[in-house]
DONUVO-736338 format. One record per residue (C-alpha): residue in three letters; x, y, z; residue number from 1. Coordinates in steps of 0.05 Angstrom, whole numbers, plus 5000, padded with zeros to 4 digits. Example, Ala and Ser with C-alpha at 12.3 -4.5 7.8 and 13.67 -1.06 7.14 Angstrom:
2
rest->ALA xx->5246 yy->4910 zz->5156 nr->1
rest->SER xx->5273 yy->4979 zz->5143 nr->2
//
This chain:
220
rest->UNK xx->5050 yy->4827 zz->4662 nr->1
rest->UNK xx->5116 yy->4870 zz->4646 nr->2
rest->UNK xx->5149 yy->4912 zz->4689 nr->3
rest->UNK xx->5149 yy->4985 zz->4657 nr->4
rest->UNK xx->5168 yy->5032 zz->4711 nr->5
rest->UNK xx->5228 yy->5075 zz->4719 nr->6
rest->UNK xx->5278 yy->5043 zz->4755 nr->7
rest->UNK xx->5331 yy->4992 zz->4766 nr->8
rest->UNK xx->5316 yy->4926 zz->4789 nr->9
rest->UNK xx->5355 yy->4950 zz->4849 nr->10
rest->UNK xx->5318 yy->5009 zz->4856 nr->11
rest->UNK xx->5245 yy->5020 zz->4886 nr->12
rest->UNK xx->5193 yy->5067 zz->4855 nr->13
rest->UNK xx->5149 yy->5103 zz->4909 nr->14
rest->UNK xx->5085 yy->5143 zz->4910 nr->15
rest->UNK xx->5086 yy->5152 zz->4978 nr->16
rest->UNK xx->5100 yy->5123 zz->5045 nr->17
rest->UNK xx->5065 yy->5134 zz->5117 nr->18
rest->UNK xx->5103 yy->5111 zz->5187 nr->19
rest->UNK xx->5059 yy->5091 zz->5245 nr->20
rest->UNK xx->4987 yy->5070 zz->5225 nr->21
rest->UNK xx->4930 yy->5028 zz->5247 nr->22
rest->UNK xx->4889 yy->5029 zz->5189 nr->23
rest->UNK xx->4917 yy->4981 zz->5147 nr->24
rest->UNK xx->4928 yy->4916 zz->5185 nr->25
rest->UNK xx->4944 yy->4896 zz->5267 nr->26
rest->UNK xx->4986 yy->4932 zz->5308 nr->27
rest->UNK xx->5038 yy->5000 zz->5290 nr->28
rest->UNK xx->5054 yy->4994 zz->5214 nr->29
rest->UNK xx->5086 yy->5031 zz->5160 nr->30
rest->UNK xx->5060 yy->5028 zz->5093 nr->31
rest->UNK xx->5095 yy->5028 zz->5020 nr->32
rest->UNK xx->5058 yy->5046 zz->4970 nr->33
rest->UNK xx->5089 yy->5037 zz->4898 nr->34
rest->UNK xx->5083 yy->5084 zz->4832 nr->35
rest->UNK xx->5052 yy->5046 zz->4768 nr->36
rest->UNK xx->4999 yy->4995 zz->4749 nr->37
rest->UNK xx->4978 yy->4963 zz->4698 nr->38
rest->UNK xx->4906 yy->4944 zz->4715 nr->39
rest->UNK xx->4861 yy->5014 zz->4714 nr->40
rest->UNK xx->4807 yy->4985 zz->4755 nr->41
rest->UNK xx->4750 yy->5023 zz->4761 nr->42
rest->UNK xx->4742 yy->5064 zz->4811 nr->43
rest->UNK xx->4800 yy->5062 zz->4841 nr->44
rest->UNK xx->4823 yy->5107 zz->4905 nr->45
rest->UNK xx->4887 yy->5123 zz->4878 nr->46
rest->UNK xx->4886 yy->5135 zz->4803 nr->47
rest->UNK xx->4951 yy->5184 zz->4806 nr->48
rest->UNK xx->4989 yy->5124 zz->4834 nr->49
rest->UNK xx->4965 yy->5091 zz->4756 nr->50
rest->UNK xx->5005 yy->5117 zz->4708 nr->51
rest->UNK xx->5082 yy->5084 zz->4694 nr->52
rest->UNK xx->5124 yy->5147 zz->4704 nr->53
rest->UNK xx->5183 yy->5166 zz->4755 nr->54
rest->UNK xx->5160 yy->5187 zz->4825 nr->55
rest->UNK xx->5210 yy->5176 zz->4884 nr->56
rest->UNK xx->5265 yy->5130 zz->4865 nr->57
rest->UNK xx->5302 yy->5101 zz->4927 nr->58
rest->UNK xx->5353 yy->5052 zz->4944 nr->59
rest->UNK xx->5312 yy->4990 zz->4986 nr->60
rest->UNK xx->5357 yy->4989 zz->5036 nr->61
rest->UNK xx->5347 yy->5060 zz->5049 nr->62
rest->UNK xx->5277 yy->5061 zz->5051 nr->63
rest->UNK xx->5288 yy->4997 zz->5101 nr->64
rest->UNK xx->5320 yy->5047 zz->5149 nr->65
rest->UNK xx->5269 yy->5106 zz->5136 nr->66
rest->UNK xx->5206 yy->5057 zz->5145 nr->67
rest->UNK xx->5232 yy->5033 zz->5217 nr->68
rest->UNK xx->5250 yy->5097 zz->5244 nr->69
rest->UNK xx->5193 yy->5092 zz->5289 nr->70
rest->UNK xx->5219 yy->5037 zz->5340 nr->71
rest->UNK xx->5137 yy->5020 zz->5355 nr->72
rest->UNK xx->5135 yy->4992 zz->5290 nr->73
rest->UNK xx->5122 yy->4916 zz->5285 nr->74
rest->UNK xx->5090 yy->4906 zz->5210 nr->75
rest->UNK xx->5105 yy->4927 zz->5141 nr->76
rest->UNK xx->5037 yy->4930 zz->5092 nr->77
rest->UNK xx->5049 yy->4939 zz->5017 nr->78
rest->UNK xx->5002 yy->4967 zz->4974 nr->79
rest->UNK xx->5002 yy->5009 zz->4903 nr->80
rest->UNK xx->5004 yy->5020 zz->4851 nr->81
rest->UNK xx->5011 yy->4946 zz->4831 nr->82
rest->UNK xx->5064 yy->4919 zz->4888 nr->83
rest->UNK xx->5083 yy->4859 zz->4836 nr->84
rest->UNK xx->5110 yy->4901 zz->4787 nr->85
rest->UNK xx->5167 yy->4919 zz->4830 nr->86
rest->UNK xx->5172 yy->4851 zz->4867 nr->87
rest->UNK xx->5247 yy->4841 zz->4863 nr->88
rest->UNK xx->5254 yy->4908 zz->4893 nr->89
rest->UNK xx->5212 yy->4903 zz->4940 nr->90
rest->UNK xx->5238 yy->4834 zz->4956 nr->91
rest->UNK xx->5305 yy->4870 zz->4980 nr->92
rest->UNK xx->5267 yy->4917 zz->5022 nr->93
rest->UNK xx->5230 yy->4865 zz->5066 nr->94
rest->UNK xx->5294 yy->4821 zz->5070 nr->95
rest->UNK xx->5325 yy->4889 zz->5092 nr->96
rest->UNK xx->5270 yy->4910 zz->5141 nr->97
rest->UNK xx->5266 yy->4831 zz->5169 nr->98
rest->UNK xx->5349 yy->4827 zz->5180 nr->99
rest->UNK xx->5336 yy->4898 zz->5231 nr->100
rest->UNK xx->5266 yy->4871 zz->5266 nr->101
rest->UNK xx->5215 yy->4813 zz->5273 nr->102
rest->UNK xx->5160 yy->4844 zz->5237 nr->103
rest->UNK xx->5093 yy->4816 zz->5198 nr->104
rest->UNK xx->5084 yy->4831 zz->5119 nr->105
rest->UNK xx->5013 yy->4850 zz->5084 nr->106
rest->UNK xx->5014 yy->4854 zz->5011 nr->107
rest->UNK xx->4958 yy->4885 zz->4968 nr->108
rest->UNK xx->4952 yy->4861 zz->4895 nr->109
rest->UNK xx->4909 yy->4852 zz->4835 nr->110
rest->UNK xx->4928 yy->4802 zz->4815 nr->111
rest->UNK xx->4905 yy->4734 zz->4836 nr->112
rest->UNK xx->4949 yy->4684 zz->4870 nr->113
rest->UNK xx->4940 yy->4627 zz->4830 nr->114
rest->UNK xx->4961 yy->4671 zz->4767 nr->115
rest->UNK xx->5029 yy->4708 zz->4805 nr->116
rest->UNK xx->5061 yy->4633 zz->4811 nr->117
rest->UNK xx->5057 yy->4618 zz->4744 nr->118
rest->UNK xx->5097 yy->4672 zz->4727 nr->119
rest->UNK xx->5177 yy->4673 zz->4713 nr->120
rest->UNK xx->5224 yy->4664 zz->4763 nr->121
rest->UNK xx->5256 yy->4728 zz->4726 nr->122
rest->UNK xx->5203 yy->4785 zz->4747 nr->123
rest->UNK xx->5218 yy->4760 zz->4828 nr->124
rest->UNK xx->5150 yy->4747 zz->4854 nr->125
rest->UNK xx->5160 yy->4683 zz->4878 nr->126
rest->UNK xx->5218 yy->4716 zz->4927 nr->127
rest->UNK xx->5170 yy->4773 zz->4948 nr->128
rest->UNK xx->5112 yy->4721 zz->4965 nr->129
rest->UNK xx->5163 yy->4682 zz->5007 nr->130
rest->UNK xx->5170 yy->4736 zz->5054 nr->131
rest->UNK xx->5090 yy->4753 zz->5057 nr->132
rest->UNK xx->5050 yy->4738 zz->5110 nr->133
rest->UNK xx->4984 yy->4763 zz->5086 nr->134
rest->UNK xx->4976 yy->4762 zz->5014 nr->135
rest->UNK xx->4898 yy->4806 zz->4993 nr->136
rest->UNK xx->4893 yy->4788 zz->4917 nr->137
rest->UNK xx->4841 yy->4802 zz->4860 nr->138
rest->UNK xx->4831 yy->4865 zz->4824 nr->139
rest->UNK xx->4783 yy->4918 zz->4857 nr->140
rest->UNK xx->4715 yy->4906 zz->4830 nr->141
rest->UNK xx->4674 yy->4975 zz->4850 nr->142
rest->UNK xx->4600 yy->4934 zz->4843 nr->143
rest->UNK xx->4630 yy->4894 zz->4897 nr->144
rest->UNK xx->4643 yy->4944 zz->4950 nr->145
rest->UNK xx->4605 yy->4917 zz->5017 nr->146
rest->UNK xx->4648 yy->4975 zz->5056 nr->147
rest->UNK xx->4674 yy->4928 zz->5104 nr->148
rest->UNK xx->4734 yy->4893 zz->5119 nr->149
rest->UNK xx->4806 yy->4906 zz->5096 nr->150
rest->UNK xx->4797 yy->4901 zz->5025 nr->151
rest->UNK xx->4770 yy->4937 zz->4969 nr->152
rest->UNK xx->4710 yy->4886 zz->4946 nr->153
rest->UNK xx->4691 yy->4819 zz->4957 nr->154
rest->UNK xx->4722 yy->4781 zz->4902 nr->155
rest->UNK xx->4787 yy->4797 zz->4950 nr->156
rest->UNK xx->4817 yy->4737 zz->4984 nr->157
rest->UNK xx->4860 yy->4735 zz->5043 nr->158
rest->UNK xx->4915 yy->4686 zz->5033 nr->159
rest->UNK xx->4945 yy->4670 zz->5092 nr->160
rest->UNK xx->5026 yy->4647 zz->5062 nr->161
rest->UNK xx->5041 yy->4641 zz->5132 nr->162
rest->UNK xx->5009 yy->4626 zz->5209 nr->163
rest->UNK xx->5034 yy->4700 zz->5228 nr->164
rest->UNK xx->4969 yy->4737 zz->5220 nr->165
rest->UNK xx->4913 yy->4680 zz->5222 nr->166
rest->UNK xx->4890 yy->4701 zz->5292 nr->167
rest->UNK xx->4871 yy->4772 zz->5260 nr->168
rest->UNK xx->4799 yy->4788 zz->5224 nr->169
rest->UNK xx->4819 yy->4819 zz->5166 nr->170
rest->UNK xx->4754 yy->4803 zz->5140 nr->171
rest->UNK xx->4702 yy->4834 zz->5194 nr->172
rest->UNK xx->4753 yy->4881 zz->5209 nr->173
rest->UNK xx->4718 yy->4962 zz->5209 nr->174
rest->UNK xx->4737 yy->5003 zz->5160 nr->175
rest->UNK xx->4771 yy->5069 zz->5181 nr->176
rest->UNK xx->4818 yy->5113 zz->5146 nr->177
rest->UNK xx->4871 yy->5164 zz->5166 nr->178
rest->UNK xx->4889 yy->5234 zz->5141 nr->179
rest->UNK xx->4959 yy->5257 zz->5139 nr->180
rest->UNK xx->4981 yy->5327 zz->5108 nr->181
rest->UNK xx->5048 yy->5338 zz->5093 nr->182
rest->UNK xx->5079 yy->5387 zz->5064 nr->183
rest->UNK xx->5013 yy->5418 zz->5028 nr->184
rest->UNK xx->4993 yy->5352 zz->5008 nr->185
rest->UNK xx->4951 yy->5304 zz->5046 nr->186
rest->UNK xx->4956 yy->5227 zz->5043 nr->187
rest->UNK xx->4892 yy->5175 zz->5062 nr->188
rest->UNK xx->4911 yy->5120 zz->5099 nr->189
rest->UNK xx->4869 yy->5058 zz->5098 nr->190
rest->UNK xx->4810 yy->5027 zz->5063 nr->191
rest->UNK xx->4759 yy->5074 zz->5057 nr->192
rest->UNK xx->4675 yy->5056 zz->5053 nr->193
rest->UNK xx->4656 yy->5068 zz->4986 nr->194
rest->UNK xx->4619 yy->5147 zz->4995 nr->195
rest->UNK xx->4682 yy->5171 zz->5039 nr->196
rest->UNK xx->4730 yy->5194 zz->4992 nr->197
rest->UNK xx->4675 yy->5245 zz->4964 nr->198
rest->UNK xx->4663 yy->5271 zz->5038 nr->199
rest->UNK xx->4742 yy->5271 zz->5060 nr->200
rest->UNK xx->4759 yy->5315 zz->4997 nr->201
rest->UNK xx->4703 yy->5359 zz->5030 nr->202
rest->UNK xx->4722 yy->5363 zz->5098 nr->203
rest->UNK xx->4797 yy->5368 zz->5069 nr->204
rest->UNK xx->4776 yy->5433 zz->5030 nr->205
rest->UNK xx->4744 yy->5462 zz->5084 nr->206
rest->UNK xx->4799 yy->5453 zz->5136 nr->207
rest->UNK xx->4852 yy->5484 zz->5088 nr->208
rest->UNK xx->4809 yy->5546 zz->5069 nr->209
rest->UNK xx->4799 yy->5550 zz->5147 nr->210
rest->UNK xx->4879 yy->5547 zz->5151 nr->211
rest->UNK xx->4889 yy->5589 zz->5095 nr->212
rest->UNK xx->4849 yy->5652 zz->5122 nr->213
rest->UNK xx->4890 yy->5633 zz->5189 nr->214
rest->UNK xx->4948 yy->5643 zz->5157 nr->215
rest->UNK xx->4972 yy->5571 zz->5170 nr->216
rest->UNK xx->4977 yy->5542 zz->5098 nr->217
rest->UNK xx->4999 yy->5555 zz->5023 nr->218
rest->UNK xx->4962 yy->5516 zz->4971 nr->219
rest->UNK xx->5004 yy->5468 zz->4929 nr->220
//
């Protein structure tokens, strides 16, 4: 695994970020979601969050600040892109985030857990999985899809790194996902069931061409 995306170790690259959620893990969260992986799994809900190229660059301590503004918030999920490809970075933003409040740590990645330690002290993944509470590992597997739980397909573990989260049922958990538009754009928030990204684009479409005759929107 090497690290090709555009930025300094110190640096973070970001697809896109979401403050205050439910959908991906207990209690108020905000979510990270990193630019660049290496994996191309089939399938996969986020395929412009793929390719190795420069999205938002930002300092982590920064984004530490910007990720807390809500004072609710009590838990930090990562997610991708490929989170692991950015570890050291992102190691500096949860140290960050855990010096200004207590706050529990879910991590999303492809790769499996046994696989991650045997890698160099170098690429920092040891550090990020130090400050993990919930690790979900194993690349998305689309034949595998059950639609429930917070994962993408069975194969998925949950590795509980610490006692933090173990009263929580990631596993049974309902599926439910989120829409936020921004600025023209809109962002889904959570683990979808695998027929509902077909039906949110549709929904989507229809409320912006209600919004547009309104007078309420401009198309990106």
């Amino acid at each position: 695994m090497r690290d090709e995306t555009y930025q300094s170790p110190n640096q973070l690259n970001i697809a896109a970020t979401c403050i205050g959620t439910k959908a991906l893990g207990p209690g108020w969260r905000s979510v990270v979601w990193v630019q660049g992986c290496l994996l191309h799994c089939q399938g996969c809900i986020a395929p412009e969050w793929i390719p190795q190229i420069a999205a938002r660059i930002v300092d982590p301590q920064d984004l530490a600040s910007e990720l807390l503004r809500d004072k609710r918030i009590d838990g930090i999920t990562l997610s991708g892109g490929e989170p692991m490809l950015q570890a050291r970075g992102l190691y500096a933003l949860v140290q960050r985030i855990k010096s200004m409040r207590d706050v529990n740590v879910i991590c999303f990645t492809g790769y499996r857990y046994e696989n991650l330690l045997r890698l160099p002290a170098s690429s920092g993944i040891r550090l990020l999985l130090s400050e993990i509470d919930l690790l979900i590992d194993g690349p998305y597997i689309q034949s595998l899809n059950r639609n429930i739980g917070l994962r993408g397909s069975d194969n998925q573990r949950f590795i509980h790194l610490t006692e933090k989260l173990k009263d929580f049922s990631f596993e049974e958990q309902k599926r439910g996902v989120e829409i936020r538009i921004t600025d023209g754009q809109y962002l889904m928030v959570g683990v979808p069931p695998s027929n509902a990204i077909s039906e949110i684009d549709t929904v989507i479409d229809r409320a912006i061409q209600t919004a547009m005759k309104r007078g309420g929107y401009v198309r990106p």
